[in-house]
N, C-alpha and C positions, 0 to 999 in steps of 0.2 A: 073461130076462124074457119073458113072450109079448107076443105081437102089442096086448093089450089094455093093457098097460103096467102089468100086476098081476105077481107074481111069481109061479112056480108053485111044487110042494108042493120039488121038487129043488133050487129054486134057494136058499129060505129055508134048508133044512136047508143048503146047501154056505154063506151067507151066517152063518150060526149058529157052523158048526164055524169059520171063519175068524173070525170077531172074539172067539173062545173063545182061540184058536190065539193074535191080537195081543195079548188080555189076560192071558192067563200069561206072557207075553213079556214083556210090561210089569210085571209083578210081579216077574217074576224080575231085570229088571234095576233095579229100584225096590229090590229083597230086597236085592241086593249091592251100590250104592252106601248103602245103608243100615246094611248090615254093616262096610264098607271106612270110613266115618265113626265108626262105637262104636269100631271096632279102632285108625284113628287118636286118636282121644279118649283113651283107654284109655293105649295108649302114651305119648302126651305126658303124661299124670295119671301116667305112673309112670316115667317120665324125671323130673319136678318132685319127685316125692318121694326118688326117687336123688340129685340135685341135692342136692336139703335137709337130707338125712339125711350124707349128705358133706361138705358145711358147718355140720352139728354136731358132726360127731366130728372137723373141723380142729380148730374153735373148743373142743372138750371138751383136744384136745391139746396146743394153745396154751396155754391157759390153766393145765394144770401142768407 
């Protein structure tokens, strides 16, 4: 910052690339707990239908 308490043309541009720099960071870890949530979802949504589909063909078996 100079003396004047204004920023000069260097310091804006290194100011620029750095919150460039936090905000893709931020995406990217925003990107993969958002991915690691569909991928748990996903999982449990086809565990329950494993589950269900298993206790149809007991219950198909049983029954003759």
């Amino acid at each position: 910052m100079a003396e004047n308490g204004w920023y000069d043309d260097a310091d804006v541009i290194r100011e620029a690339a750095r919150a460039r720099r936090v905000a893709r960071l931020g995406m990217s870890v925003v990107t993969g707990l958002f991915g690691a949530v569909v991928i748990t979802a996903a999982a449990l949504v086809l565990g329950v239908v494993l589950v269900g589909a298993l206790a149809l063909a007991y219950a198909m078996a049983v029954m003759n």
